[in-house]
C-alpha positions in Angstrom: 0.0 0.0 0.0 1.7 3.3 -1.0 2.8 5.8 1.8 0.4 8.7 3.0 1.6 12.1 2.8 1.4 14.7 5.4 0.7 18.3 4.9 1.5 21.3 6.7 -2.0 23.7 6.4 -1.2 26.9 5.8 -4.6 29.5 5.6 -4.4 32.7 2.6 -6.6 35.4 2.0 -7.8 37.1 -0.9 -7.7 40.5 0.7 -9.9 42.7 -1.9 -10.4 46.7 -2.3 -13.5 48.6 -3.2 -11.7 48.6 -6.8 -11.8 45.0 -6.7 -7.8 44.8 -6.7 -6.0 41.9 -4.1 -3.2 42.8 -1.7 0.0 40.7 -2.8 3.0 40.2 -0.7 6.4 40.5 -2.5 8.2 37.3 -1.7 11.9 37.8 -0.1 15.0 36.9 -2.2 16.3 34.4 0.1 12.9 31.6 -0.5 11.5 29.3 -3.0 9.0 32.0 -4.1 12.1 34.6 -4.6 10.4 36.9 -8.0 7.1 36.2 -6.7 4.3 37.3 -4.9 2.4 35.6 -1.7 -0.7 36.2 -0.2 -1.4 37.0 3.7 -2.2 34.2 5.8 0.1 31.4 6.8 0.5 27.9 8.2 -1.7 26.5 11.6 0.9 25.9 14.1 0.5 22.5 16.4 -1.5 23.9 19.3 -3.9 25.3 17.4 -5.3 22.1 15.9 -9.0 22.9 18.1 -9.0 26.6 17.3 -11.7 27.8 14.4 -9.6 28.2 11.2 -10.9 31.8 11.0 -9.4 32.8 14.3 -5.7 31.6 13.1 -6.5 33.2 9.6 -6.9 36.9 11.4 -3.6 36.1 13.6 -1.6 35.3 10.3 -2.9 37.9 8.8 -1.8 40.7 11.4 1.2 39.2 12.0 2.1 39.5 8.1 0.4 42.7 7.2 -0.4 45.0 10.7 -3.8 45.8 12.3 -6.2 46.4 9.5 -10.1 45.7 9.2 -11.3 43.3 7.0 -14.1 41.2 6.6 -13.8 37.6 5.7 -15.8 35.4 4.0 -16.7 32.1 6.3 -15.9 29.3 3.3 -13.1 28.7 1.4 -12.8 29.2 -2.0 -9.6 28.1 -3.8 -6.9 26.1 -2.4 -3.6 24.9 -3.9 -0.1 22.9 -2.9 3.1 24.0 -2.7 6.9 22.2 -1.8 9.6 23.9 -0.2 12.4 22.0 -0.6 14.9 20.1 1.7 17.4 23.0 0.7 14.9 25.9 2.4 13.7 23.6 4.6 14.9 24.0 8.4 14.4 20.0 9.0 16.5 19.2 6.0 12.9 17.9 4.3 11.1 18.8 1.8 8.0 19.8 3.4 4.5 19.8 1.4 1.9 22.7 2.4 -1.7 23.1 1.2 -3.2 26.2 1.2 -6.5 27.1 1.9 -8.0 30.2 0.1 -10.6 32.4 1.6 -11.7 36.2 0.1 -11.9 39.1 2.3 -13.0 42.7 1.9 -10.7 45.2 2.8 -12.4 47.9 4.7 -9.4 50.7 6.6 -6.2 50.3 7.6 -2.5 51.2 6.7 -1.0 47.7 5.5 2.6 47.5 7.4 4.3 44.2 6.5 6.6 41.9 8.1 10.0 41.2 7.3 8.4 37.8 5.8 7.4 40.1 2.4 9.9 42.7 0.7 6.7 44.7 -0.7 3.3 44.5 -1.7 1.2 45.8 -4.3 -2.9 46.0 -5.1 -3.5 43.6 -8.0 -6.7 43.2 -10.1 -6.2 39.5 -10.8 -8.7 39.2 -13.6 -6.1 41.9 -15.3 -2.9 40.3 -15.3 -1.2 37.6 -16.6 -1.0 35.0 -13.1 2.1 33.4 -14.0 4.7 36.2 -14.2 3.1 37.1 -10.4 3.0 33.3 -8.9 4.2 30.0 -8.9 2.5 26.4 -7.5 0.1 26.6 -5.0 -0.3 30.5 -5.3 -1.0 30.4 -9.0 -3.4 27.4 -8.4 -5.5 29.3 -5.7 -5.6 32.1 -8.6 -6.6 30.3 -11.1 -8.9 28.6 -8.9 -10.4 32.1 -8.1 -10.5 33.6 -11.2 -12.9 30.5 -12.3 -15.5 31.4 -9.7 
């Protein structure tokens, strides 16, 4: 019987303006995304395996882009996988992640980001051409989206 594989969970948000634009986090030059764009959110750490996914959505999300107000969507809506590789990887592993998409509206707030993201920009997805912007799991969730 062939092996199961184990995921990490990370949680992303589509963080959308009144112009319909998404928030995109410029991915540092020292990771597997390096030329590439992220979105807020990130992975469910052990302890929080009983906590509502919504709850660790909003803690991600401030930790990766400051106190602003937003209002999420309860289901999710796209969802992708990703592999770091045993080089980036702190275990020496290739770890697999899959991401979990839900859509936000943005509504105030000045977007400060961590040291996680080099930049960010306001992207209208259904305007650009996804795969000079992402890569794996992140151009999956937006193609995913853009089908809706």
């Amino acid at each position: 019987m062939p092996e199961k594989d184990f995921y990490q969970i990370s949680l992303k948000l589509f963080l959308k303006n009144k112009k319909g634009e998404v928030l995109v986090l410029r991915a540092v030059d020292a990771g597997t995304l390096k030329g590439f764009y992220d979105f807020p959110g990130g992975r469910v750490h052990v302890e929080e395996f009983k906590t509502p996914l919504l709850k660790i959505l909003k803690r991600e999300v401030k930790e990766e882009i400051g106190d602003v107000d937003f209002e999420i969507k309860p289901r999710p809506i796209a969802w992708g996988r990703h592999e770091i590789s045993a080089a980036f990887s702190s275990s020496g592993k290739a770890i697999h992640i899959f991401y979990l998409y839900f859509e936000a509206e943005y509504k105030k707030g000045t977007v400060k980001i961590s040291k996680e993201h080099q930049g960010y920009k306001w992207l209208n997805l259904d305007k650009i051409n996804p795969n000079k912007y992402f890569k794996s799991g992140f151009l999956q969730g937006v193609k995913m989206y853009r089908n809706l």
